[in-house]
C-alpha positions in Angstrom: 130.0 226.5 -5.9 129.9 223.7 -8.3 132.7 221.8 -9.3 131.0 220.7 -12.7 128.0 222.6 -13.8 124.5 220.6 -13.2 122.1 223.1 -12.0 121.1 226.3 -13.4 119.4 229.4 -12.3 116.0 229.8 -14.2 115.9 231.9 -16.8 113.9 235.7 -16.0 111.0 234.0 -18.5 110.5 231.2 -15.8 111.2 233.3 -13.2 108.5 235.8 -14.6 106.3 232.8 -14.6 107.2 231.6 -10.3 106.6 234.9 -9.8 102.8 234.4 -11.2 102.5 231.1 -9.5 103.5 232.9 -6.2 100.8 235.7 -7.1 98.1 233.8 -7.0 99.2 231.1 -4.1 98.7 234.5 -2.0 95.8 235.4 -3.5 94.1 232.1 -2.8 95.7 232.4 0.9 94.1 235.9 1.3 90.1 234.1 0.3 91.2 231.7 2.9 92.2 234.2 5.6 89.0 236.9 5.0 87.1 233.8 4.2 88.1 233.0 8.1 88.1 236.2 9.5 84.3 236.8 8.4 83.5 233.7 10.0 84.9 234.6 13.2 83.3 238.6 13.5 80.2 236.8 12.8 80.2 233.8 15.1 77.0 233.3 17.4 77.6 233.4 20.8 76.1 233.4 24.4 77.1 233.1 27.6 75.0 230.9 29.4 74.6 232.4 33.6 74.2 229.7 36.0 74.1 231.7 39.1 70.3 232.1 40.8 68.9 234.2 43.6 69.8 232.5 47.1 68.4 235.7 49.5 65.9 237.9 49.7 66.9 241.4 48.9 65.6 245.1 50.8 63.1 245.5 48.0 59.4 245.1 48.5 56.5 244.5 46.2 53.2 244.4 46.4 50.8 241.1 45.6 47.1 240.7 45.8 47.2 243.2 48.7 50.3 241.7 50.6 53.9 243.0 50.7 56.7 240.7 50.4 59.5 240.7 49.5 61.3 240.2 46.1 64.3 238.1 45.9 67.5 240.2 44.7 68.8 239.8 41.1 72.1 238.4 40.1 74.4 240.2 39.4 75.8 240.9 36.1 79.5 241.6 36.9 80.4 238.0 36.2 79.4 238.4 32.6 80.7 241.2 31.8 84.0 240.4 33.6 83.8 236.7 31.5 82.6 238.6 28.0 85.5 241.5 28.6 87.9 238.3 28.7 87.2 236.5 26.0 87.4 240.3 24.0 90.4 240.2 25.2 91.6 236.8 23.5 90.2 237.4 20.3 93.9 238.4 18.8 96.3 236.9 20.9 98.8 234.7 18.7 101.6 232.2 19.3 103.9 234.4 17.6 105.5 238.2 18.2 104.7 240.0 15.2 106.8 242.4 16.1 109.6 240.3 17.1 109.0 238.3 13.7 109.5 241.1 11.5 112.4 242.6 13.4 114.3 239.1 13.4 113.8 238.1 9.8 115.5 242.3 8.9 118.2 241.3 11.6 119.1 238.0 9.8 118.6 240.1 6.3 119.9 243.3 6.1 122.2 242.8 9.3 123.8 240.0 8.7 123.6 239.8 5.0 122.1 236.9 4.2 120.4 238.7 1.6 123.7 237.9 -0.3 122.7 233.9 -0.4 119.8 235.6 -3.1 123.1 236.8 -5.6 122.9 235.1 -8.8 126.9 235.0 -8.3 127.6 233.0 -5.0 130.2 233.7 -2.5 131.9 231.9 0.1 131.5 234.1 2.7 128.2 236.6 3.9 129.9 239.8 3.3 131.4 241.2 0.4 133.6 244.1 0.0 132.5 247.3 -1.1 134.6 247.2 -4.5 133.6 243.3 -5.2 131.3 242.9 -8.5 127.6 242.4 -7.1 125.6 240.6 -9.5 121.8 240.8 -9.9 119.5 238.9 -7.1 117.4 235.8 -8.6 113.4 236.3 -8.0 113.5 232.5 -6.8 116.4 232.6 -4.4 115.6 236.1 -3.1 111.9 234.2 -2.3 114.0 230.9 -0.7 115.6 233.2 1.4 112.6 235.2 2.3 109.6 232.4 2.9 113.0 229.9 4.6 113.6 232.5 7.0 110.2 233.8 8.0 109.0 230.3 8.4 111.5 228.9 10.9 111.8 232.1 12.8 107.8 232.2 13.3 108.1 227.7 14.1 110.7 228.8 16.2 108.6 231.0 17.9 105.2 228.8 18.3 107.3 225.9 19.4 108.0 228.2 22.4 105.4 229.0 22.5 103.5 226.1 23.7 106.3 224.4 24.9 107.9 226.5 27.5 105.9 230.0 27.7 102.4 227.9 27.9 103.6 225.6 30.6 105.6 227.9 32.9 104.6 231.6 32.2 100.8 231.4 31.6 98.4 229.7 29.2 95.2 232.2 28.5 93.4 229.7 26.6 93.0 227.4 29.6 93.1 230.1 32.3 89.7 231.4 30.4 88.0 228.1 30.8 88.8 228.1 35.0 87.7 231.4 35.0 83.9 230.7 33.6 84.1 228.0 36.0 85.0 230.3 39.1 82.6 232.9 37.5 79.6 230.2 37.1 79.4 231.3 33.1 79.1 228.8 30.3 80.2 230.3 26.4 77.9 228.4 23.9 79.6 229.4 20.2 78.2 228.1 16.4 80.8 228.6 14.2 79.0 227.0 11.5 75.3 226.6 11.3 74.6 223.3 13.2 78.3 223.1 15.0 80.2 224.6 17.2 81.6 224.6 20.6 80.6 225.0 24.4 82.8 225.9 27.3 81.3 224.3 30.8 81.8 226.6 33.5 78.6 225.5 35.8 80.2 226.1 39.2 80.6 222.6 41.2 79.5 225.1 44.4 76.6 226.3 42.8 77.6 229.9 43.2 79.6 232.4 42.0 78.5 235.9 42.9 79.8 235.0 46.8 82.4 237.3 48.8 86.6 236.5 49.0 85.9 233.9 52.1 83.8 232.1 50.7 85.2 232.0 47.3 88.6 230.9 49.0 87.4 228.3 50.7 85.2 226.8 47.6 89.2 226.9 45.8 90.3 225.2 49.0 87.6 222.6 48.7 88.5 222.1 45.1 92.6 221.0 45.8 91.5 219.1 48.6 89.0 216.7 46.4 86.4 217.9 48.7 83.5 218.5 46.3 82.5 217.5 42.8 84.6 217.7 39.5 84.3 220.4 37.1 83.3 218.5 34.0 79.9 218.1 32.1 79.6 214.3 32.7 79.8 213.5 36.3 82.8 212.3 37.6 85.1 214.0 34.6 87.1 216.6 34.6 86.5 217.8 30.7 84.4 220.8 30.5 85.2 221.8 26.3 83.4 220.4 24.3 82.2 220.2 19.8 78.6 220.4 19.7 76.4 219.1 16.3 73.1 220.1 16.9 70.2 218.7 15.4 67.9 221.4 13.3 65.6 221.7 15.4 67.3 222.9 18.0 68.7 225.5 16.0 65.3 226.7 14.3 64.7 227.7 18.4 68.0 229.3 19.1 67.5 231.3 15.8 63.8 232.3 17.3 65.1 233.4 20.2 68.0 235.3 19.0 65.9 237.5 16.5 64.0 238.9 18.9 67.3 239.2 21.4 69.7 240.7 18.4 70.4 244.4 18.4 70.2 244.7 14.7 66.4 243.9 14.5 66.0 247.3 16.8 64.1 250.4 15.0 66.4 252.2 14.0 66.6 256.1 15.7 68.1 259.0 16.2 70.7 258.6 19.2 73.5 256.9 20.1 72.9 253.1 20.4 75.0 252.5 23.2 73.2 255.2 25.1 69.6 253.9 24.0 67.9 251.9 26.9 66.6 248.2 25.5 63.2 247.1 25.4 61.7 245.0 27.8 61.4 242.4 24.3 65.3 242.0 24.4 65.1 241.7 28.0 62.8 238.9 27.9 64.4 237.4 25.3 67.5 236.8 27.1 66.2 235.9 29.4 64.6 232.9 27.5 67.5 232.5 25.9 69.7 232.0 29.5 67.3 230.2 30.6 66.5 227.7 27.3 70.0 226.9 26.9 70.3 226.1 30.4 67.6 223.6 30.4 68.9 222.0 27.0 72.1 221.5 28.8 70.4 219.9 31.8 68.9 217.4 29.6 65.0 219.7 29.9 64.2 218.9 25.9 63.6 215.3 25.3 63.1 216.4 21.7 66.2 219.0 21.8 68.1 216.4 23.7 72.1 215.6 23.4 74.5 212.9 24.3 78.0 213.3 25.3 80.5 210.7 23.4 83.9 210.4 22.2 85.2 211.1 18.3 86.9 207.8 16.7 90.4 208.0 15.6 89.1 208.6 11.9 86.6 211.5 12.7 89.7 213.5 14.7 92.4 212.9 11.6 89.9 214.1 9.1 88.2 216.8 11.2 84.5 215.0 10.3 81.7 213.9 12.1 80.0 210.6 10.9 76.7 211.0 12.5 74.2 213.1 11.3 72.5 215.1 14.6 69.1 214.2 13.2 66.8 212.8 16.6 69.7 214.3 19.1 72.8 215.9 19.3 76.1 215.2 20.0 78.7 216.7 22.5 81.9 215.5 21.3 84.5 215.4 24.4 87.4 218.0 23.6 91.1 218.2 25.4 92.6 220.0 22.7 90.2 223.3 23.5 89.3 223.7 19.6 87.2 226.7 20.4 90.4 228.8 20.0 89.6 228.2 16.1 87.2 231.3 16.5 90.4 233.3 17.5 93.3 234.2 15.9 95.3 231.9 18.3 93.8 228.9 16.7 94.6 229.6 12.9 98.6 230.5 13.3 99.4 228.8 10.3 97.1 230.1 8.3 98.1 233.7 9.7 101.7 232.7 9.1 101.8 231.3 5.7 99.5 234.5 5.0 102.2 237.1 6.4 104.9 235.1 4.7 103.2 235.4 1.4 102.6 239.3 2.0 106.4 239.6 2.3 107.5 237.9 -0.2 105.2 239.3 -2.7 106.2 242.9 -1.8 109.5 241.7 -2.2 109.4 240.5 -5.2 107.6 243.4 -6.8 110.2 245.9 -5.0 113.3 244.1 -4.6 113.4 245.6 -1.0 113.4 243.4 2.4 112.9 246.7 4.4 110.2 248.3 2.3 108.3 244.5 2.1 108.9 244.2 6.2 107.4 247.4 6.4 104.2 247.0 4.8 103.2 243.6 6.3 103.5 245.3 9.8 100.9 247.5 8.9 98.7 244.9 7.2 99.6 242.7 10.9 98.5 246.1 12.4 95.2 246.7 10.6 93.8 243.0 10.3 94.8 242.8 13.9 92.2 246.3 14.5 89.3 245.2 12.0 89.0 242.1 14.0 88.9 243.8 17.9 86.4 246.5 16.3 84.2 244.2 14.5 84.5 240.9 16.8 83.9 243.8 19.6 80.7 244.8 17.7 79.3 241.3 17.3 80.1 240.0 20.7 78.2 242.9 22.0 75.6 242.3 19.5 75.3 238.6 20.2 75.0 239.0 24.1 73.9 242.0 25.0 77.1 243.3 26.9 77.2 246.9 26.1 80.4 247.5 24.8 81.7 250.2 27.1 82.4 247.1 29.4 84.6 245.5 26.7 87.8 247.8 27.5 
């Protein structure tokens, strides 16, 4: 469509060449995206029960000679109704997959904007059947490809969290109010010494309490009758980055060794059916019970401080100070723990999914065939990380996995 020539297509050496630059750009993006996915099927976890005995149950026991009676446990529904949610978010996205691929084939193959790829333009979409069709161009037909599947999928997230998130339902958030209601707190290390924490300590004290009650504690909370959710009184933030120092780690790791399922003897039956040994028992409960006290300030030597990141440390995504004598609770709006979830690496999944097409494409000169093949990768990324996120959430907290349905 030019009036004097300028601009040339590439010649098939240099296309033969973007074609290589494109090969490894995805296989670079695919380290970065297992690199990722490892990270988050191996994340530590635990969630922290706040809830304690406040009546004494029908059981009896006997002491020095005397029978009284032995205050009733807590119940475990909470956490296993808290652990099944968060199973639950682990591969929720901003984006339809489904609808992605289905709109990018419709604008494609429907449409024909498969055409704009010709090395021979035309003015119009369509071309009659007896028209001279020219070869596609490699760089064009991967314009077309990465243009399309890029601004449908922004499309997408910006309604995402625009509209959907603000008037249909936002599970990120709803999760946090619901270890509030539940009494739960969800410690996570992504890395070593960081990591995040979710405060759901109940402002009533309770959470295993019957539908009046629990109605009326809601009630409470609209009215401003009782305290504020957050970590710090009188705030309202209750998501936090933690940087722990090492020496509170070297205790978590103590703790979690003798808690982990993988350091069981190994025998012959069915793990989930095998009862676990008083050991793990105790060692949860040391566990619920050590990370409850750190976060009640109970460790002067473990202890932590609750602060705000500078401007500089949230561009950069860096902490200046080193948690050597304490640790450091960095106040966090933006609920980064959703970077242990798909939902909080979209473009990374995106820019991955539009490299998958477009390499198909390019080695098969077929929109349909490429489509094809990166909903099944979608498909079985998507089930490698609910089996093996499953496996190590039930690992990490002891929630038998017939409860995460």
């Amino acid at each position: 469509a030019q009036q004097f020539v300028s601009v040339l297509l590439p010649l098939p050496s240099q296309e033969e060449q973007f074609a290589t630059y494109i090969g490894c750009a995805f296989a670079l993006k695919a380290v970065q995206f297992l690199h990722k996915l490892y990270l988050q099927v191996t994340v530590d976890i635990f969630l922290i029960d706040w809830e304690r005995p406040r009546s004494k149950g029908n059981r009896t026991v006997q002491a020095h000679g005397e029978t009284k009676r032995d205050p009733s446990p807590v119940s475990i529904w909470r956490t296993y109704f808290v652990a099944n949610e968060w199973n639950e978010l682990q591969t929720i996205r901003k984006i339809s997959p489904t609808f992605q691929i289905m709109a990018v084939l419709f604008f494609l193959e429907v449409l024909d904007f498969s055409n704009l790829a010709l090395r021979d333009p035309w003015a119009t979409l369509q071309r009659p059947p007896e028209a001279y069709t020219p070869p596609y161009s490699l760089i064009l037909r991967y314009g077309l490809a990465a243009t399309l599947w890029l601004c449908i999928g922004l499309l997408q997230v910006i309604f995402f969290t625009v509209f959907y998130e603000h008037f249909v339902e936002d599970k990120i958030r709803q999760f946090v109010d619901l270890c509030s209601v539940s009494n739960i707190s969800v410690l996570l290390f992504f890395n070593r010494c960081f990591g995040y924490y979710i405060h759901g300590r109940s402002v009533h004290g309770h959470g295993d309490t019957n539908m009046e009650e629990m109605s009326n504690n809601l009630k409470r909370e609209r009215e401003s009758l009782c305290g504020q959710r957050g970590l710090v009184p009188n705030s309202d933030i209750q998501t936090f980055q933690v940087s722990i120092n090492n020496r509170l780690r070297l205790q978590y790791d103590r703790i979690q060794d003798s808690l982990s399922r993988r350091n069981r003897p190994s025998r012959l039956m069915d793990a989930s059916a095998a009862n676990l040994s008083d050991l793990q028992f105790r060692a949860y409960n040391t566990m619920n019970h050590f990370l409850g006290s750190i976060i009640d300030h109970g460790h002067p030597d473990m202890d932590y401080m609750v602060k705000e990141k500078l401007m500089l440390e949230r561009v950069i995504g860096m902490e200046f100070m080193e948690p050597s004598d304490k640790s450091y609770f960095y106040a966090d709006e933006a609920h980064s723990f959703s970077n242990v979830l798909f939902y909080g690496n979209e473009a990374t999944l995106l820019i991955f999914d539009t490299l998958f097409f477009c390499v198909v494409d390019l080695g098969s000169q077929n929109f349909i065939l490429a489509a094809v093949l990166t909903y099944i990768e979608q498909m079985l990324f998507r089930f490698i990380r609910n089996t093996l996120g499953r496996r190590n959430l039930a690992n990490k907290t002891l929630v038998d996995q017939r409860f995460l349905i």
